[in-house]
C-alpha positions in Angstrom: 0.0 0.0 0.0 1.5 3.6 -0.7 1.2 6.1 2.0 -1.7 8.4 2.5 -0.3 11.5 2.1 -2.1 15.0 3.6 -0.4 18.8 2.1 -1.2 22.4 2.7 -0.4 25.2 0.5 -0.8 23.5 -2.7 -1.9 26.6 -4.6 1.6 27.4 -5.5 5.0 26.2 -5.5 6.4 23.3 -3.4 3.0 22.6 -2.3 1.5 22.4 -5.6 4.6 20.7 -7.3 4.5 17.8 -4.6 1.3 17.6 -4.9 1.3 17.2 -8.9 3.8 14.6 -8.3 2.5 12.5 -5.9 -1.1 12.4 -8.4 1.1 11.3 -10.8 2.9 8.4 -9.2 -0.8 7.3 -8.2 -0.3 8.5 -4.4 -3.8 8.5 -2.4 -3.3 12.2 -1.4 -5.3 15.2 0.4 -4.2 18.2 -1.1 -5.1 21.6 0.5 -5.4 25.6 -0.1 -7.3 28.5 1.4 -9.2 28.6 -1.6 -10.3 25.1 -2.9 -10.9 26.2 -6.4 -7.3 27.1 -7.1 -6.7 23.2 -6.5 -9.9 21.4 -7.9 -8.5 20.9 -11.2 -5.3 18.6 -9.8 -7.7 16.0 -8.4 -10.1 15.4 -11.2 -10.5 12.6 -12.6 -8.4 10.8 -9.6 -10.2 8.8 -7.5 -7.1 8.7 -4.9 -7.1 12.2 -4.8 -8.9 14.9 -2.7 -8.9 19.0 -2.6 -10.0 20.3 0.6 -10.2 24.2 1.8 -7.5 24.8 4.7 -6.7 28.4 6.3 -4.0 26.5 8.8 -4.7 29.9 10.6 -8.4 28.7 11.4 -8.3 25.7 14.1 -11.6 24.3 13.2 -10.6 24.1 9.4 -7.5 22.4 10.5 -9.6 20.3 12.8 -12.3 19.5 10.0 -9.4 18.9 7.3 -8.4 16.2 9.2 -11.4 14.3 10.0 -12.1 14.7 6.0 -9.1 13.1 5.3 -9.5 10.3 7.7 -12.6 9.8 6.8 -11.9 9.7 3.2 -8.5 7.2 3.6 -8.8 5.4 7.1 -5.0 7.3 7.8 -2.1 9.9 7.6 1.1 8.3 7.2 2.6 11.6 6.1 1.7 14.8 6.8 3.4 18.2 4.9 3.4 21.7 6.6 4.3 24.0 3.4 1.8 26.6 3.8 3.6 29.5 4.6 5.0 33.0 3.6 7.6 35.6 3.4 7.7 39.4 4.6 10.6 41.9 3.9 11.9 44.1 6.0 14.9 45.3 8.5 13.4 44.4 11.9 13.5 47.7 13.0 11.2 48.8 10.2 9.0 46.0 10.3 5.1 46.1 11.5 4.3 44.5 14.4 0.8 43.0 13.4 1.7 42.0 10.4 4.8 39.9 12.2 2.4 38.4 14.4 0.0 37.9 11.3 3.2 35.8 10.2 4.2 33.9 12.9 0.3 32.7 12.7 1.0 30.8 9.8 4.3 30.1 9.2 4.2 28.7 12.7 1.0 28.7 14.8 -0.4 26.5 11.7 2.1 24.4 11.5 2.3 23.6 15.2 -1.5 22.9 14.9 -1.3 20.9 12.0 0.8 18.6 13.8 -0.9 18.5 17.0 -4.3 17.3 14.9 -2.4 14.5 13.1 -0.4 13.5 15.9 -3.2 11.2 17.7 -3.8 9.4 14.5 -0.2 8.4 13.9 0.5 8.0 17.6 -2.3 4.9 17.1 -1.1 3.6 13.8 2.6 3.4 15.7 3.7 4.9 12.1 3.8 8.4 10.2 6.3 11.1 9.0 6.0 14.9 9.5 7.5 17.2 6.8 8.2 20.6 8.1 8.9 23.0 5.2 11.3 24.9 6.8 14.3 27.3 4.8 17.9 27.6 4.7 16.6 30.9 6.1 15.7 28.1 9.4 19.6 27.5 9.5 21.2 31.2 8.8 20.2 34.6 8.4 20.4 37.4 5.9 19.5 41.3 6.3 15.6 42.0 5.5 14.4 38.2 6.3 14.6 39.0 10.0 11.1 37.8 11.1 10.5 35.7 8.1 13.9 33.7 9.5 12.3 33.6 13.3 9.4 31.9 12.2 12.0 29.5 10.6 13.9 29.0 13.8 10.9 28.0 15.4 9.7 25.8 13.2 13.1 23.9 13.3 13.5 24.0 17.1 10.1 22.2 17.0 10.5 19.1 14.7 14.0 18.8 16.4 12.5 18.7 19.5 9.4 16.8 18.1 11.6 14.4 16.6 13.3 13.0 19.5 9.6 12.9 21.2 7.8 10.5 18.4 10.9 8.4 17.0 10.2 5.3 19.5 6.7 5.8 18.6 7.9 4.6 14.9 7.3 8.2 13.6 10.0 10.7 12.1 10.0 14.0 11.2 11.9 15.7 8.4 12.7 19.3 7.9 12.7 20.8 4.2 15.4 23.6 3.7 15.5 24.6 0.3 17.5 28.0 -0.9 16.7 29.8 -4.1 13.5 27.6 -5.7 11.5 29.2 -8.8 8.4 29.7 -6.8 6.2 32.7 -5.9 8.0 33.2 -2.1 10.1 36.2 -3.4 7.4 37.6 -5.7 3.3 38.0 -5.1 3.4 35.8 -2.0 6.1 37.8 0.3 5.1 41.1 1.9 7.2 44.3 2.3 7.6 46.7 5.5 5.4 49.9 5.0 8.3 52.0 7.1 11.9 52.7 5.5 14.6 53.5 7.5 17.1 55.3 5.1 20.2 53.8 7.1 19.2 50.2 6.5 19.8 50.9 2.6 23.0 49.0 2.4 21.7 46.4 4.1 18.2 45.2 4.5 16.8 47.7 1.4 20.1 46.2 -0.7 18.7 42.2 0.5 15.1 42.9 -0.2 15.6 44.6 -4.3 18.2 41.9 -5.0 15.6 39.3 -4.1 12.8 41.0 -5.4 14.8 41.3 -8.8 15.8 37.6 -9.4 12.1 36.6 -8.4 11.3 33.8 -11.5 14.8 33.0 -12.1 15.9 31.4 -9.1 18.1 28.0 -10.3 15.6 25.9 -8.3 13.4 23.7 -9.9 10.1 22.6 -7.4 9.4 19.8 -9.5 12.9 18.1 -8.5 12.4 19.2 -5.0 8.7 17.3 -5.0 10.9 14.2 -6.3 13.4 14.8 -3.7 10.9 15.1 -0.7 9.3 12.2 -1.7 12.7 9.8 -2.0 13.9 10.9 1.6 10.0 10.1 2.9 10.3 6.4 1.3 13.9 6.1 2.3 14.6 3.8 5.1 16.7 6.4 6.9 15.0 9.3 6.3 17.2 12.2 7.3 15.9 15.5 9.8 17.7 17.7 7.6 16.7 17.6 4.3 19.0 20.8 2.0 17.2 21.5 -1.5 19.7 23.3 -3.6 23.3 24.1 -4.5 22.9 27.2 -2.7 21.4 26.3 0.4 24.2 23.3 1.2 27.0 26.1 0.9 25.4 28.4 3.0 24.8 25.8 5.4 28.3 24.7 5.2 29.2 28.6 5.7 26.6 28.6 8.8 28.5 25.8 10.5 32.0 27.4 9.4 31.4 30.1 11.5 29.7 28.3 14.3 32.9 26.3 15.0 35.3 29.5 14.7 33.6 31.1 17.2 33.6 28.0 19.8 37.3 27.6 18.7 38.4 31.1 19.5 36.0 31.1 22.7 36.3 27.7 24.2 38.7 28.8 27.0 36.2 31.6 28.6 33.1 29.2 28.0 34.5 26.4 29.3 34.9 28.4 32.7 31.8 29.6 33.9 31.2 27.1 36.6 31.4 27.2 40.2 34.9 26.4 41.3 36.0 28.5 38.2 36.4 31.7 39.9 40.5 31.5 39.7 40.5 31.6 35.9 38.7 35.3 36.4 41.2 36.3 39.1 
């Protein structure tokens, strides 16, 4: 039997690309979107297939988009958080509500997401949970501030989620993909209303260099749907799952610099416990 397979944010990008994929390779899947009409036409004619309306900020949607699916395939052996967004700005100049507006999705969803399909794998002592997180969940550049703490999050979770459900025969994979050829840097990302002239070599250089490339980014979603769905069949599955040439060197660069600064700072961490006072003297 192939797995049941449950996705939201399939309007656009990864979402939609997986969820293409997966139709294709004959995959009984539920595929999601705040509006189901952007979606209908990828499930018909599919009997295995299902389009459901999901606002992952609205807990009875996630609540009812769950039971639908159950309902409609007796399981969830893999669930996919991808709905999500990105907003531009120095985080000096960004806005408050529309941070919080943010963290709702990109996070809040997510987290709820899981806590609804939990249960049901917890039973069938199976199940995966992708987390599409970002290199942007790993690093950080100017103008992705807040976009990049909702990454954090979302990575400290399904680390710490993954160590909670692996004896229960569940694993959880995080996505981090760099550069991809989807909407996230064009009509999907918001900007900050407020400019702060002495951010312009910084965040305001970031956000027009991004905004420029938008639609000529090297990656490909379609691959990444292929390479999601090898490392969810896999029999070791990794936590970290990189997507693109970009996105393992700036990992490697993220680590680089991790282990220059424990290097150069070992000595004074390494003394900060009682009975340590001499080394300060």
């Amino acid at each position: 039997m192939k797995k049941v397979w449950m996705i939201t944010g399939t309007s656009t990008g990864f979402g939609r690309a997986l969820a293409q994929e997966l139709i294709n390779q004959g995959y009984p899947v539920a595929i999601t979107a705040r509006h189901v009409e952007q979606i209908a036409a990828l499930v018909e004619g599919h009997d295995q297939a299902i389009a459901l309306t999901l606002d992952v900020t609205k807990k009875e949607q996630v609540r009812d988009a769950t039971e639908q699916v159950l309902k409609k395939f007796g399981r969830i052996d893999v669930l996919v958080n991808n709905a999500g967004y990105g907003y531009f700005g120095a985080v000096e100049e960004s806005d408050e509500d529309a941070v919080r507006k943010l963290f709702e999705t990109n996070f809040w969803g997510l987290s709820d997401l899981t806590r609804s399909v939990l249960p049901t794998m917890r039973n069938q002592r199976s199940g995966h949970i992708v987390n599409v997180s970002s290199i942007g969940g790993l690093t950080a550049f100017p103008t992705f501030g807040y976009y990049h703490a909702t990454k954090f999050a979302v990575e400290g979770l399904s680390q710490a989620l993954a160590k909670e459900v692996e004896p229960l025969g569940i694993h959880v994979t995080l996505v981090e993909p760099g550069a991809f050829r989807t909407d996230w840097a064009g009509r999907s990302a918001e900007d900050r209303k407020t400019i702060i002239d002495d951010y312009a070599e910084t965040a305001e250089l970031r956000l027009k260099q991004t905004r420029g490339r938008s639609g000529a980014q090297p990656g490909s979603p379609e691959l990444a749907a292929k390479a999601i769905i090898k490392a969810v069949e896999s029999e070791h599955s990794p936590i970290h799952l990189l997507l693109g040439k970009d996105a393992v060197k700036n990992a490697r660069v993220q680590l680089e610099n991790v282990q220059k600064d424990l290097e150069a700072w070992e000595d004074v961490s390494t003394h900060v416990d009682y009975g340590d006072e001499g080394y300060w003297n």
